[in-house]
C-alpha positions in Angstrom: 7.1 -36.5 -30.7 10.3 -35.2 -29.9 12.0 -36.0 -26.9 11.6 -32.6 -25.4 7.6 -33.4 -26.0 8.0 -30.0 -28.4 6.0 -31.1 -31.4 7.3 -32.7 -34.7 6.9 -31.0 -38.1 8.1 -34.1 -40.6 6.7 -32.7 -44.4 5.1 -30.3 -45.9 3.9 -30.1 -49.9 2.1 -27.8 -51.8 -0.9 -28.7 -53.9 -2.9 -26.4 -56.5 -2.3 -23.8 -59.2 -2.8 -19.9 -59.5 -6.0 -19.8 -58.5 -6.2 -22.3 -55.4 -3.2 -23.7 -53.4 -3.0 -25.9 -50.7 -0.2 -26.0 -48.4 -0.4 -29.4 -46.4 2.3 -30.2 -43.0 2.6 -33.2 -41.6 3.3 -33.0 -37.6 2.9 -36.0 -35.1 0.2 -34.6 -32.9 -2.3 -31.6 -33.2 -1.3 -27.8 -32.5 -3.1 -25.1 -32.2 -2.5 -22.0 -34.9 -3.6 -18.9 -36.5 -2.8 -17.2 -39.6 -3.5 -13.8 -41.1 -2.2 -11.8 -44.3 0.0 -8.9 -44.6 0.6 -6.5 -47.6 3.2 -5.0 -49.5 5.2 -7.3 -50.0 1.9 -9.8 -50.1 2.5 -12.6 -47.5 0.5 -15.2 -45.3 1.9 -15.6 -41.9 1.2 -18.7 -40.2 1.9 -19.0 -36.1 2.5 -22.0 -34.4 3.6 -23.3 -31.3 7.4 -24.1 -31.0 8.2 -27.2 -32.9 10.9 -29.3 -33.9 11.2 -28.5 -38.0 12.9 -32.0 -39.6 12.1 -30.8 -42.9 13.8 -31.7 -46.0 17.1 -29.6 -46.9 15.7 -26.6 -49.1 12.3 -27.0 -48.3 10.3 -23.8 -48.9 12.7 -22.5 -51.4 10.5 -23.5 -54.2 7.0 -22.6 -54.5 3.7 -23.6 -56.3 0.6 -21.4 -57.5 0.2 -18.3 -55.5 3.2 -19.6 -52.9 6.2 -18.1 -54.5 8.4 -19.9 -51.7 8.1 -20.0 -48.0 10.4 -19.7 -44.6 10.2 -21.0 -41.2 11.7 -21.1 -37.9 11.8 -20.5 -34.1 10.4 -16.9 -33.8 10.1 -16.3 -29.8 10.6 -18.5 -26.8 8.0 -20.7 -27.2 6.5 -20.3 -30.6 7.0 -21.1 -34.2 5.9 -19.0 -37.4 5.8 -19.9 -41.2 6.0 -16.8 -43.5 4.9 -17.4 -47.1 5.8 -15.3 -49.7 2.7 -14.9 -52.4 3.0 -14.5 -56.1 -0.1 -12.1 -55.3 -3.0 -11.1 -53.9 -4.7 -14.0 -52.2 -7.4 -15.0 -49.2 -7.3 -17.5 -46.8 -10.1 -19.2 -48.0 -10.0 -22.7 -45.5 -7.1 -23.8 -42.4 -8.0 -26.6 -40.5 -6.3 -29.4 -38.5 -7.0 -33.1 -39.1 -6.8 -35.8 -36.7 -4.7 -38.7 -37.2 -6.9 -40.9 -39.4 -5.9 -44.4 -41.5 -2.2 -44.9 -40.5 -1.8 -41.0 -41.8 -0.5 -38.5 -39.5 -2.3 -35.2 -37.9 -2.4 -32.4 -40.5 -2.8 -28.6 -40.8 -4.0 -27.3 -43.5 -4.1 -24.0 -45.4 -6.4 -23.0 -48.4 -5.1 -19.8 -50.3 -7.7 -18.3 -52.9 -6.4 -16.0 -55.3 -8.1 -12.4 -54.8 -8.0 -8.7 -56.3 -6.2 -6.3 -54.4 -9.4 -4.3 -52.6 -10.3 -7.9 -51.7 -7.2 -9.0 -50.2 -6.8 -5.6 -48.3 -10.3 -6.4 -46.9 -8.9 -9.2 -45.3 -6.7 -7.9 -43.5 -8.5 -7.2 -40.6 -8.6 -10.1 -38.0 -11.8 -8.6 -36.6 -13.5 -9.3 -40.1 -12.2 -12.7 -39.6 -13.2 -14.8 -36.2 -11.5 -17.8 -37.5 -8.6 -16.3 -37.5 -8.2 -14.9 -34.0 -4.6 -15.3 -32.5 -5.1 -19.1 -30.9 -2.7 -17.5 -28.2 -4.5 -14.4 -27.5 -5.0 -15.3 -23.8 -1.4 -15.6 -23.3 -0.6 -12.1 -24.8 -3.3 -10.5 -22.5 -1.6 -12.0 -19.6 2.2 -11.0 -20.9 1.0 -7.5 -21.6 -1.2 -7.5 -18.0 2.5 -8.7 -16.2 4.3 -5.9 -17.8 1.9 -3.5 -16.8 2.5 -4.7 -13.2 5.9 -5.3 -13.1 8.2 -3.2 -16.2 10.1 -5.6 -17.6 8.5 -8.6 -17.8 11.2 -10.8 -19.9 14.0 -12.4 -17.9 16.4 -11.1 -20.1 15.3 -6.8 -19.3 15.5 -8.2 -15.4 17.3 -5.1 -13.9 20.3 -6.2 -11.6 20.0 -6.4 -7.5 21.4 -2.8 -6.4 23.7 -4.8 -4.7 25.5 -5.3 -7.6 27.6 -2.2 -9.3 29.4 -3.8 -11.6 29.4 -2.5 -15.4 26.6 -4.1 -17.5 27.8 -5.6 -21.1 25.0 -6.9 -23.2 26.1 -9.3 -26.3 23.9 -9.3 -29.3 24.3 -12.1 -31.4 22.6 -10.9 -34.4 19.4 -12.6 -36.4 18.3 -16.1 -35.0 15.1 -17.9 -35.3 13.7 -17.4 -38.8 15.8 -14.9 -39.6 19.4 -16.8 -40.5 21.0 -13.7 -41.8 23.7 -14.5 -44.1 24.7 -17.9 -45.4 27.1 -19.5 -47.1 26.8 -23.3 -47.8 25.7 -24.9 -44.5 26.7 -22.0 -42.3 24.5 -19.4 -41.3 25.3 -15.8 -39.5 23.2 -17.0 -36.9 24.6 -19.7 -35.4 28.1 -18.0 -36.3 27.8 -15.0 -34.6 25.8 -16.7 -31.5 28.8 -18.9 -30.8 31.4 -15.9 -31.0 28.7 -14.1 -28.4 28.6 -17.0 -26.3 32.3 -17.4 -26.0 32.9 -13.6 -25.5 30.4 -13.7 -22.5 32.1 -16.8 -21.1 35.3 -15.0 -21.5 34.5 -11.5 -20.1 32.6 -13.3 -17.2 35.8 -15.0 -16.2 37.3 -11.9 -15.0 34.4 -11.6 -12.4 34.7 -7.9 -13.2 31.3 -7.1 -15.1 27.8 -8.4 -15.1 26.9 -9.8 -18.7 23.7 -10.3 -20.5 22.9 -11.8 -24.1 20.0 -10.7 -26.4 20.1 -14.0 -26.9 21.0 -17.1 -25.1 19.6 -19.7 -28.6 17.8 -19.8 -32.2 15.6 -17.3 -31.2 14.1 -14.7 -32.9 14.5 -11.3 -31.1 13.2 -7.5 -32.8 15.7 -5.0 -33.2 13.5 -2.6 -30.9 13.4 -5.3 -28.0 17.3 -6.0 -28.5 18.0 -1.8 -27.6 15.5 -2.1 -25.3 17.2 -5.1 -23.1 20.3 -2.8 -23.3 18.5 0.4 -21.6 16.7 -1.5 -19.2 19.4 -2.9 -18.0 21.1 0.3 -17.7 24.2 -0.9 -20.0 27.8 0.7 -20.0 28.4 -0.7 -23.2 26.2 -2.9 -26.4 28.5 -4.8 -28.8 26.3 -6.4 -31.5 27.9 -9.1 -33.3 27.4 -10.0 -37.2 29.0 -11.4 -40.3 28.3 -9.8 -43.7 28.2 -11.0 -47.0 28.7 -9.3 -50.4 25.9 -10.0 -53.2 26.3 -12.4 -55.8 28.5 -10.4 -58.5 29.5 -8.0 -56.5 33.2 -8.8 -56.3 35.0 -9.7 -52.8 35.6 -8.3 -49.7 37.3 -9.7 -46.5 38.2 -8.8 -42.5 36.8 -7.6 -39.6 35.2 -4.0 -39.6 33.5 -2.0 -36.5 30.4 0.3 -37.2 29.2 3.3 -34.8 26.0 5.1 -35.4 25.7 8.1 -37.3 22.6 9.6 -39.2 24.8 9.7 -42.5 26.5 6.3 -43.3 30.1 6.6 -43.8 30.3 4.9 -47.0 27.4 3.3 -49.8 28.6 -0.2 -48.3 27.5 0.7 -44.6 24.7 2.3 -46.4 23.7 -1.3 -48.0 24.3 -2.8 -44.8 22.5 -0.6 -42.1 19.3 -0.8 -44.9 19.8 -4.8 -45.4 20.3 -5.3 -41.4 17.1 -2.5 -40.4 15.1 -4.8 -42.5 15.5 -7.9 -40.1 12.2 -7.7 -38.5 10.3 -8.2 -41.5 11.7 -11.7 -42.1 9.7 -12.7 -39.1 6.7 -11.9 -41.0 5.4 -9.0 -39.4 7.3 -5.7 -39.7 8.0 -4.4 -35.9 9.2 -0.9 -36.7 7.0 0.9 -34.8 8.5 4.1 -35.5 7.8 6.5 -38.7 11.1 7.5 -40.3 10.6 11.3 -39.1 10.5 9.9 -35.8 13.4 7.4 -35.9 15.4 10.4 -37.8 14.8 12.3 -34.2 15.7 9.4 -32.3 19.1 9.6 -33.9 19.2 13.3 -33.2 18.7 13.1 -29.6 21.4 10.4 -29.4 23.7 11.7 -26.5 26.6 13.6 -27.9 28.5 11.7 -25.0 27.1 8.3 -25.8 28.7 8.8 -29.0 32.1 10.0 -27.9 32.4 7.0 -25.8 31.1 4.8 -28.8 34.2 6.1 -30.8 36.0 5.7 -28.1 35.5 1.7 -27.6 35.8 1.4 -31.6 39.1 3.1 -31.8 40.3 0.5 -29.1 38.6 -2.3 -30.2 40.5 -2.1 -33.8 43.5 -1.9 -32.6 43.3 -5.2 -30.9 41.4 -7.0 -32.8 44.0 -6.2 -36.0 46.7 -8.2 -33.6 44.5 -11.5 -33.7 42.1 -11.1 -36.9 42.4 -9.4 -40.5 40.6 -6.1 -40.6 38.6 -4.8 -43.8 40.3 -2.3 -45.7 38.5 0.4 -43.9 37.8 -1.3 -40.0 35.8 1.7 -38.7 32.8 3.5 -40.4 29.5 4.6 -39.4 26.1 4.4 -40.5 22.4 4.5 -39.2 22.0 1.1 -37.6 18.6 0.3 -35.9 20.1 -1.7 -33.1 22.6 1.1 -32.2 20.1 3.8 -31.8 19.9 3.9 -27.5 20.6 7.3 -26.7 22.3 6.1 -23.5 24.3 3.1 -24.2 27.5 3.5 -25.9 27.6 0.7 -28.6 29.2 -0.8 -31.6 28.2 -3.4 -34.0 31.3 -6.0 -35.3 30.9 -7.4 -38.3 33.7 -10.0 -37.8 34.2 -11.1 -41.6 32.3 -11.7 -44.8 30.8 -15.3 -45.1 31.1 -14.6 -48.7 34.7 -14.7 -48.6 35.9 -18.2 -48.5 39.1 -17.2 -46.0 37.2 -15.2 -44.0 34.9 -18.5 -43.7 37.4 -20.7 -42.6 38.1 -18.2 -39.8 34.9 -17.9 -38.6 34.1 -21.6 -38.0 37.5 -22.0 -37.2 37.4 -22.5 -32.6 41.2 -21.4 -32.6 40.3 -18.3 -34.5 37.3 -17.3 -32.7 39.3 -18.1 -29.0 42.1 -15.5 -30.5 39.6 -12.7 -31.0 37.5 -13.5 -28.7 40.6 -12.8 -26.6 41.0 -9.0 -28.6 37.6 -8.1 -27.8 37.8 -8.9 -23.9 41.1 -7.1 -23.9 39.5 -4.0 -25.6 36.7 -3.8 -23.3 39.2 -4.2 -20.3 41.0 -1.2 -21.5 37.8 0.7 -22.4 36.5 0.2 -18.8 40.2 1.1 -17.1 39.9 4.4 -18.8 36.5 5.3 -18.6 36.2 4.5 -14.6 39.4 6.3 -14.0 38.0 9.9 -15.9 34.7 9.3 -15.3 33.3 7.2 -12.0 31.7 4.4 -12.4 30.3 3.5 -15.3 27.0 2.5 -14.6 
């Protein structure tokens, strides 16, 4: 066991061919779990309380029989989630936990079965399926009773004490949890962008002048929905989301800093690609949280105040021109397009991407502590001017 008590997941191996496959972990005490299939792509999702993964580098990239290859990862305060990506339909045919038996450790175990389609779709209902029942359903009742008492339940949506006016800035270090982001190497956007956030809030909280929340605060998992809605709860004056892109593999090279606002038409194809690849972030969890339809996220856009917007622009315009005195800007620093996580109607906000990972200068930068101090300094400077101006037209801004 870990020293936090947090159990210990210490292998995992596959077993089995096309038809039947086993997937076998290795932890050092018993857990309770559920798991349940999803569709298009086909996938088995397997939920977990937190643990400590000490998995072999590159475990899950590889797969065997109906596993085509498998993630994992932290995926809420609390709790831990496998996602396995199938070569197919299949069913859960078996899961089970053994005890610590013969000098061998406690196991869980999952049986896949390989299925037809109408077969697999059958499945997919949890009710058809009492095994299978969320092993944590009690604590999801009692989350969803306390939010019905008391809107917002989560520490993070906890409105300030009127007592306190000053401006609300939420950071959003980007991804987390089981969804890394992008990578190169060892290096992944996640933990990249989460120490830029973490600085910026230490920095801006210096100045004693606003009151500062993170979407994140560690490797956790947080939905794109729940990330705008800690922003509007909190009544924000201003969302900066934080991110580091990458180009695809043959896709030549790109490199600096660039600032995207939301629009309903992206600027260029490459905010295009990105808004698509970043809108997709939820589904590496497993389970796909947009709740919305695309009509209905279309009118969300619509109804996006033609004010918020200005002021969006507005805190991009400043925001390049100093951050182009402490970092190297792309090509084209501002554009537009129709980011998820930009889409509250009321909160002016911008999403950084501060360099490509896939561009080995821009690298160095990024995991470089002088660089990230340096812009880090930019960004507090542009907020400071973006604050001056828009209390001295415009009252306060909250």
């Amino acid at each position: 066991m870990a020293a936090s008590g947090i159990p210990v997941v210490s292998d995992v191996r596959l077993a089995g061919d096309g038809k039947q496959t086993r997937f076998i972990l290795d932890l050092d005490q018993t857990i309770s779990f559920r798991a349940f299939p999803l569709a298009d792509p086909y996938r088995v999702v397997l939920d977990i309380p937190q643990v400590s993964f000490q998995l072999p580098a590159g475990a899950g990239t590889a797969g065997r029989g109906l596993i085509k290859a498998f993630r994992y990862g932290l995926v809420m305060p609390g709790g831990s989630r496998i996602v396995f990506d199938l070569n197919g339909p299949a069913r859960i045919a078996n899961s089970y936990l053994l005890e610590a038996a013969n000098g061998q450790p406690p196991r869980l175990v999952l049986e896949l079965e390989e299925v037809d389609r109408t077969t697999f779709v059958q499945s997919l209902s949890v009710d058809n399926r009492p095994e299978l029942r969320p092993a944590i359903a009690a604590t999801k009742d009692a989350v969803a009773t306390i939010e019905a008492q008391a809107e917002p339940a989560a520490v993070l949506d906890k409105p300030a004490t009127p007592a306190d006016l000053r401006p609300v800035i939420v950071i959003d270090p980007g991804h987390g949890g089981i969804d890394n982001g992008t990578q190169s190497g060892n290096e992944y956007e996640k933990n990249l962008v989460l120490e830029f956030g973490s600085a910026l809030r230490d920095r801006i909280e210096k100045s004693g002048k606003y009151r500062v929340v993170m979407t994140r605060t560690d490797d956790t998992f947080i939905p794109l929905n729940d990330r705008v809605r800690i922003a509007r709860n909190q009544s924000a004056a201003l969302f900066v989301s934080i991110h580091a892109d990458a180009l695809p593999r043959r896709e030549g090279d790109a490199q600096g800093a660039t600032i995207y606002t939301l629009s309903d038409r992206a600027s260029d194809a490459e905010a295009e690609r990105l808004a698509e690849a970043e809108n997709k972030a939820d589904a590496i969890g497993g389970v796909n949280l947009t709740e919305e339809p695309t009509d209905v996220a279309d009118i969300l856009i619509d109804l996006a105040q033609r004010e918020t917007r200005t002021f969006s622009n507005r805190f991009a315009r400043l925001l390049m021109g100093d951050m182009k005195t402490t970092t190297r800007m792309h090509k084209h620093p501002l554009k537009s397009a129709g980011f998820r996580v930009l889409k509250a109607p009321d909160v002016p906000s911008v999403l950084i991407e501060l360099g490509y990972v896939s561009n080995k200068e821009d690298l160095e930068h990024l995991v470089s502590e002088n660089w990230r101090s340096r812009t880090v300094g930019s960004v507090a400077h542009a907020i400071d001017a973006f604050f001056a101006k828009r209390l001295a037209t415009a009252g306060p801004a909250n």
